[in-house]
N, C-alpha and C positions, 0 to 999 in steps of 0.2 A: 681456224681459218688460215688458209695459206695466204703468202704475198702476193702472188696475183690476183685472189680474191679481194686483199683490201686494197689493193690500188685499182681493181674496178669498182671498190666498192668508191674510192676517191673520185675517180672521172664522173660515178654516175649523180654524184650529190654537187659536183662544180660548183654547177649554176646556184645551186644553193644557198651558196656564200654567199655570193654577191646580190639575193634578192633580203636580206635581213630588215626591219622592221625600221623606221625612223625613228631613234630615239624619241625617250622621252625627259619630259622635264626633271623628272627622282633618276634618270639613269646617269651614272657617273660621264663625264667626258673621254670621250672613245680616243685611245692613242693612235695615232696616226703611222704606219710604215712608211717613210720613203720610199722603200725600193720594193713595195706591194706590186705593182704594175710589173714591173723587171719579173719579180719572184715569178708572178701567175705565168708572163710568158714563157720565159725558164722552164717551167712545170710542165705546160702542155706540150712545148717543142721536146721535152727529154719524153713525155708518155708519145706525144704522136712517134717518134726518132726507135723507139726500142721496140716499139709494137707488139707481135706474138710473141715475143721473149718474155715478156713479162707473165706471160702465161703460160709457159713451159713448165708440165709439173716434174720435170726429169731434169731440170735446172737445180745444180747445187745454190743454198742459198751462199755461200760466199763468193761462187761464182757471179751470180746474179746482183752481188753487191758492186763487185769490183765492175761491171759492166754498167752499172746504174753510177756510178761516179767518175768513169772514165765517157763516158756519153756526156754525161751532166758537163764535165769539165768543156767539150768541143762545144757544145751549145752555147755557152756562158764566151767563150772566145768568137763565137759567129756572132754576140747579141752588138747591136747599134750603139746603145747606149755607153756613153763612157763612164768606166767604170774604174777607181783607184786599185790595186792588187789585193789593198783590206776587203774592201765592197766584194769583191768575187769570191776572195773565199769564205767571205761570211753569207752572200747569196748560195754559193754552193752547197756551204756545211747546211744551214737553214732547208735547201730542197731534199736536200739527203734525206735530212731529221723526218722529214716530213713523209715522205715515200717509204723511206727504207724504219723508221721508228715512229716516235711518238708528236712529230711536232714539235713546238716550243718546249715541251717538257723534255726531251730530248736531253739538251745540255744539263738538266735538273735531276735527273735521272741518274746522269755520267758523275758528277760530283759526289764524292765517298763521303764529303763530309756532312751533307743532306740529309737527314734521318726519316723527313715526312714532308710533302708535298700536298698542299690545299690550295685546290682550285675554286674563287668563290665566284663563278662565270667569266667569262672570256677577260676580262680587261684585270683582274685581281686575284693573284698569285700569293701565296703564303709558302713560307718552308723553315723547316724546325732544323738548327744548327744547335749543337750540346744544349736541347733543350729548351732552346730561344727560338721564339718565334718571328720571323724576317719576311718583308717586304720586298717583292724584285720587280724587278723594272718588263719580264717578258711578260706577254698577252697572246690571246689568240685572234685573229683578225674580226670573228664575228664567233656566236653560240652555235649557228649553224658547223663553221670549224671546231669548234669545241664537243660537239656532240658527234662529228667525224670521230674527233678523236676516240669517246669515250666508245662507239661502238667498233672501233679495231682489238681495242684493249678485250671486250666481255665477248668476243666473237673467236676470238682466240681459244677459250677454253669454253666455249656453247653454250654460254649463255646470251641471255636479249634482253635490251630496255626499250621501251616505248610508251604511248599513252594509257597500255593496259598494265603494265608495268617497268612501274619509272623509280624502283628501287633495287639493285642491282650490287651486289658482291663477286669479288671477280678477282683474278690476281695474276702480274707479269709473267715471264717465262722464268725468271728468277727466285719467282714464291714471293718478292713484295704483296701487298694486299692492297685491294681496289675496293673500293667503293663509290656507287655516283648516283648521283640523284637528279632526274631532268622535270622540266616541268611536265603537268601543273602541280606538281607536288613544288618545286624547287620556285620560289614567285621571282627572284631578279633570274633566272639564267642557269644553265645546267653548272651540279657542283660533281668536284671530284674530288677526293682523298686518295692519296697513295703512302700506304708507310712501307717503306723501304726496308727491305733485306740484305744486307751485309753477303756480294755473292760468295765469300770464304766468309761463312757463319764463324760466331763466334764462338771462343773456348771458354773452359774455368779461368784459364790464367787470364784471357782478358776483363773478365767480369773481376778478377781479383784484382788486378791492373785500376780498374774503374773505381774501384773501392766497393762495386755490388754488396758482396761479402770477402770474409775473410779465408785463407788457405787451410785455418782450424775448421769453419762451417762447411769449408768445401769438400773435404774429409769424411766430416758428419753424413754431408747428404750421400756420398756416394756409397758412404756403408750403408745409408738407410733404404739406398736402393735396391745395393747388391742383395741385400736382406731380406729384399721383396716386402719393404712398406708400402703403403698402400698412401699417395702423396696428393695432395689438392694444395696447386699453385693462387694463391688471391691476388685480386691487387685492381686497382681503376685502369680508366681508361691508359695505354700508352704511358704504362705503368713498368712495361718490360715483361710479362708473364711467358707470352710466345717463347722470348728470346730466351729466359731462364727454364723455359718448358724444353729447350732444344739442349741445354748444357746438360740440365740434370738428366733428360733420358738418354745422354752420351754415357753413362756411367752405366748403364744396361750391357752384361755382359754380352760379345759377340755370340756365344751360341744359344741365343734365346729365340724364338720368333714371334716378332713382334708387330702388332698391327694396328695402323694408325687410321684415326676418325677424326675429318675437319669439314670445314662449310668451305672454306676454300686453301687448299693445299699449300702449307708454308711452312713445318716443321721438315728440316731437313737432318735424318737420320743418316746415319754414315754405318749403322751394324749391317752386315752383311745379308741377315735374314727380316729384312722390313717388308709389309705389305702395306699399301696407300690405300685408305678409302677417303671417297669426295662425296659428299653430299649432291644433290641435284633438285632446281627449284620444277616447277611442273611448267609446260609447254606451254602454247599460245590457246591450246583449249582448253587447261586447267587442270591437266593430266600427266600423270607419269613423274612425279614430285615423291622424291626419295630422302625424308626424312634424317637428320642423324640418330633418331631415335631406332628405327629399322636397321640401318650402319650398325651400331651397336649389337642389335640383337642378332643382325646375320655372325657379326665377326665371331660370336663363343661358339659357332657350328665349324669354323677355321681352321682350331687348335691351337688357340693362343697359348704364350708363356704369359704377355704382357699386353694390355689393353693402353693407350694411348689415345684420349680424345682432347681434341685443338681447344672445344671449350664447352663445358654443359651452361646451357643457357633454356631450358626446356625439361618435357616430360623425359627427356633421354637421360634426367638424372638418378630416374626410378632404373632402368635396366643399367647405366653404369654400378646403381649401390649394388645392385643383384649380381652383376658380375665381379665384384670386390668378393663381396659376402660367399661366392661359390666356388672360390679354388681357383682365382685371375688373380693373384695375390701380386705387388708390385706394378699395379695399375696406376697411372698417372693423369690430372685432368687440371683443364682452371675454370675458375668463376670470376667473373665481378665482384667483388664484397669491399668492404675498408676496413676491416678487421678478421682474425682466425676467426671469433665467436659469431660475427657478421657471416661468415664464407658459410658455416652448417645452421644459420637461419635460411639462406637464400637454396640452400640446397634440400630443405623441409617445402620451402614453397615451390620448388621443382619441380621434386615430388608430387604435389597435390594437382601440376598442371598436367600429369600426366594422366590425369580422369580415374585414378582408383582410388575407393573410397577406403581410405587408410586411417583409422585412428592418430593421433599425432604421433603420441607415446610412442606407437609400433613405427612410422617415419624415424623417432629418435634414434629407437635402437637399434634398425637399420645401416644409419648412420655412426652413430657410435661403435656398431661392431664393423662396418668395412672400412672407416679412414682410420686412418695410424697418426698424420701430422700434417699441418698446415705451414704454405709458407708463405707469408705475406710480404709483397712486395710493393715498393710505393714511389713514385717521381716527385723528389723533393722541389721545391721552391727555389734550389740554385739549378735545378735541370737534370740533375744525377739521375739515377735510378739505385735505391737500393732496397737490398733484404730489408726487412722493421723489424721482423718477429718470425721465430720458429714454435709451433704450440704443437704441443704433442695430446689426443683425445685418448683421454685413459679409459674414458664406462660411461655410466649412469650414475647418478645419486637421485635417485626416485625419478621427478621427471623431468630432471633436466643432466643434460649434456658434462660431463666433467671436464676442463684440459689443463694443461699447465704448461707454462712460457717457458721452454729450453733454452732461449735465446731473444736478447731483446735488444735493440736501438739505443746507442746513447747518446741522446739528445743534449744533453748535460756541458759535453763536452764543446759547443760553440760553435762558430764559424771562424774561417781565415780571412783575408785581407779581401780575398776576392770573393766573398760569401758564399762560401762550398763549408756544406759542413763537416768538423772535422771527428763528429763522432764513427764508431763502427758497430758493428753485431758483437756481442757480448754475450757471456754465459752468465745465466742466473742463477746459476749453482746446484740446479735441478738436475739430475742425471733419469734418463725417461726410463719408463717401464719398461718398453718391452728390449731394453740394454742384453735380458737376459735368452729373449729369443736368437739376436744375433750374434751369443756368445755359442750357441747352441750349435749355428750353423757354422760356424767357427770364423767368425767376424767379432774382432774386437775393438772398443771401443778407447782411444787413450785414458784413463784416469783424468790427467789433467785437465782433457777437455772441459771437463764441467764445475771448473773451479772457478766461483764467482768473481764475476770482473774481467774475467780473462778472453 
């Protein structure tokens, strides 16, 4: 959706705002703006003031920006009302945000040190700082503006919410991730989540920096990449999987080509030969809804080197195991689980939702012969995020699943003053099987790496 589209779509819902429902008694007490009146007239004098301009689709948008704030500023100078020189340019920035961004999340947005953005209806605002979860003081004037909002956001990239569906994934220009829920699904008020993207994504050495893992593990993964193991990222919610999904397929040589599969577009590849695929939910008539299970199956007709999907959460873990298992070797994907041994239970029940009537066994072995290693990731209790566990899946032993921990968490080791733990990722003295594949391809492996404790 272009800029002149959402700021007609802003004119056409106005009135909207201002018709919202009289509280009720369970509804929190609505914050009040001072300078609500100012803003709205502000608002209309800058759209009545710029007119067809704003509909100009041959309008650069930085052009159109700097015309929308140099307008905005004469307006703010012609208004009656006395105004301090703070009041003006916090009216201004405020009309801006609104026009030209997101509204009050605006400023929330701009702040690097934000990680995540919950909106729990207009008047209550959440946002995740290392971890911690923070209360701020901005609001949206009514839900009617808040559902302004959320429909600029999912109108951007084509999708819709409304009473036929009022669950909605969706994500900035940046690759952040959206989410929103409006009523009657949502009972106080539409909500939103945004987890934010870092716009220069992060490296190894920041996640090293962080303490994620260590420069020994970071070593490991990339030979096990270069190696073409076949890798399934774990971990819970806002656990870091994404972000560690984007370091580790940086380690994919640049002449591979590679092709990625997400429900909404946020791993940001930097190799040269990347292809993007986006899921698509189905229309207002219940049509034309493009599965990532289909994503997956079109992409082996492509010519992949490497498979990349954002996350199996469905029957599309049946055709990722098939394309592991048939020569996509170096395939990378993540699950929800809270252990490696949890990640290939959830991905046997995948399986089964994918409607083929599979013996389990035959699910196992599947599985056992396409994953190579597991890496579970987890958001500690001080807010961190780190590696826990590296398991590497060796076979079968009748009917179940073998693996063994290559690397594990040491908890042992305590907190510091400011209760951050001060354990790291550790070798357990294991050195993995297939060591001898990627000595083969002539990748090798340090000795000491797998020297217990280390």
């Amino acid at each position: 959706m272009s800029l002149a589209d959402r700021l007609e779509s802003v004119r056409r819902s106005q009135q909207s705002a201002t018709e919202a429902a009289a509280p009720t008694a369970s509804e929190r007490p609505r914050l009040v703006d001072p300078f609500a009146t100012v803003k709205a007239s502000v608002h209309q004098a800058l759209l009545d003031s710029l007119g067809p301009q704003l509909y100009d689709p041959h309008l650069d948008q930085n052009e159109l920006e700097q015309k929308v704030r140099h307008t905005l500023q004469d307006v703010i100078d012609h208004e009656d009302t006395p105004l301090s020189l703070a009041d003006r340019t916090r009216i201004s920035q405020e009309v801006s945000d609104e026009i030209l961004g997101h509204g009050p999340l605006e400023p929330l947005l701009r702040d690097s040190e934000i990680t995540e953005i919950m909106v729990n209806g207009p008047d209550q605002i959440y946002v995740e700082r290392a971890g911690k979860l923070y209360s701020v003081e901005t609001h949206f004037s009514s839900d009617a503006h808040l559902r302004r909002t959320i429909d600029k956001i999912v109108g951007r990239v084509g999708r819709r919410v409304d009473e036929a569906s009022p669950l909605v994934d969706a994500r900035l220009p940046d690759g952040s991730r959206v989410n929103a829920v409006i009523p009657p699904i949502a009972l106080d008020g539409s909500l939103l989540t945004i987890r934010k993207f870092a716009t220069d994504p992060f490296t190894d050495k920041d996640l090293i920096a962080f303490g994620t893992f260590t420069p020994q593990v970071r070593d490991f993964l990339s030979a096990c990449v270069r190696g073409r193991r076949n890798i399934i990222i774990s971990g819970g919610t806002g656990s870091g999987k994404t972000t560690l999904l984007n370091v580790v397929s940086s380690f994919i040589p640049d002449d591979e080509r590679i092709v990625t599969i997400e429900d909404a577009a946020e791993l940001q590849l930097h190799q040269d030969h990347v292809l993007r695929l986006e899921s698509r939910p189905s229309n207002i008539e219940g049509r034309g809804a493009i599965p990532i299970r289909e994503l997956v199956k079109n992409s082996l007709r492509m010519r992949p080197d490497r498979i990349v999907v954002g996350e199996c959460r469905d029957g599309a873990a049946l055709d990722m195991l098939q394309a592991m298992n048939t020569g996509h070797d170096g395939s990378l994907t993540t699950v929800h689980a809270n252990s490696p041994r949890d990640s290939l239970s959830r991905l046997e029940t995948m399986v089964l939702m994918a409607g083929v009537d599979l013996p389990v066994r035959a699910i196992r072995e599947q599985v056992a012969g396409a994953v190579d290693m597991v890496i579970q990731q987890a958001r500690m209790k001080d807010g961190s995020r780190r590696v826990t566990a590296i398991s590497e899946v060796i076979g079968m032993e009748g009917d179940i699943i073998t693996m063994q921990d290559l690397f594990s968490f040491d908890y042992s080791a305590g907190r510091d003053d400011q209760g951050r733990f001060r354990g790291v990722l550790k070798s357990n003295g294991l050195r993995p099987k297939f060591a001898e594949d990627l000595h083969d391809q002539g990748i090798e492996l340090p000795p000491d790496l797998f020297v217990k404790g280390l």
